[in-house]
C-alpha positions in Angstrom: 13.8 19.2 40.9 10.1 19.0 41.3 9.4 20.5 38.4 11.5 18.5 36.5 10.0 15.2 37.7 6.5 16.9 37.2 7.7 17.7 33.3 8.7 14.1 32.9 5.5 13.3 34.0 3.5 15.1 31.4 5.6 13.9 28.9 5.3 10.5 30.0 1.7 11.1 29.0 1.5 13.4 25.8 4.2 11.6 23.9 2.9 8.7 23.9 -0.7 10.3 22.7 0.9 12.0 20.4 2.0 9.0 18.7 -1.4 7.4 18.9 -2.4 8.4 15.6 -0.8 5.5 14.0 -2.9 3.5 15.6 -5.9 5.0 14.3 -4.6 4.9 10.5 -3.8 1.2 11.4 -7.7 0.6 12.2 -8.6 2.1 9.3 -6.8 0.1 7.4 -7.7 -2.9 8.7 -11.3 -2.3 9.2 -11.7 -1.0 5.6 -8.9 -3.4 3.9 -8.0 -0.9 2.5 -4.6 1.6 2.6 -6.2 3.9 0.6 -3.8 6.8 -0.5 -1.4 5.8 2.4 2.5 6.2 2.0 4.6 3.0 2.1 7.4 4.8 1.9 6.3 7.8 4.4 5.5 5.3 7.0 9.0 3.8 6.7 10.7 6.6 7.2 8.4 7.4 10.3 9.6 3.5 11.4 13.1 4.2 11.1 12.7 8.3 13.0 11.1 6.5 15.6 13.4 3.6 16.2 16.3 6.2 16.3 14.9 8.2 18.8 14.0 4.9 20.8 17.6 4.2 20.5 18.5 7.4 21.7 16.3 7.7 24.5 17.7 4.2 25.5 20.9 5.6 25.2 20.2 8.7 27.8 18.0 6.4 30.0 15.0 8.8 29.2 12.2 7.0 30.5 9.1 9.3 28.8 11.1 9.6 25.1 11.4 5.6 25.3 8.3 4.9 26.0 6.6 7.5 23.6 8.6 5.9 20.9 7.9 2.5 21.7 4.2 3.2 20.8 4.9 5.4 18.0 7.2 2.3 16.3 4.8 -0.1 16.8 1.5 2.0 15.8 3.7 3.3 12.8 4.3 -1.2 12.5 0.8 -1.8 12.2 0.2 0.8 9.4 2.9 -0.5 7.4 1.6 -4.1 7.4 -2.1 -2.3 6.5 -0.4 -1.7 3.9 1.4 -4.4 2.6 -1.5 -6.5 3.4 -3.9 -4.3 2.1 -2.6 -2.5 -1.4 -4.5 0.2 -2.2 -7.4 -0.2 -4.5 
């Protein structure tokens, strides 16, 4: 049990670094204004695997997957309006 709770901890943490990387291809985007050779399409498909596992970890009541998810859809967001904003050049 402990270690279970200690697990879910970790994750609580890690997921949601892992999914941080959006966030830094978002400010590179907008501090360049630029989406240089960044996938529209790729980052909408990353939208849409992110929202589904949102929706699934509401759907278990899985605290660390929803949360991890929550920042990966809306890092994942913020690239995808990079990009529309910002075509490439």
């Amino acid at each position: 049990m402990v270690r279970n709770k200690l697990f879910e901890n970790y994750m609580s943490c890690i997921g949601p670094i892992g999914n941080s990387m959006f966030y830094f291809q978002a400010y590179e985007i907008f501090s360049s204004k630029n989406s240089g050779s960044v996938s529209l399409i790729g980052f909408s498909i990353s939208i849409i695997a992110l929202n589904s596992w949102l929706f699934y970890g509401v759907y278990i009541k899985n605290k660390p997957l929803i949360f991890a998810n929550i920042v990966g859809a809306l890092g994942a967001f913020f690239v995808v309006l990079g990009i529309i904003i910002y075509p490439k050049i």
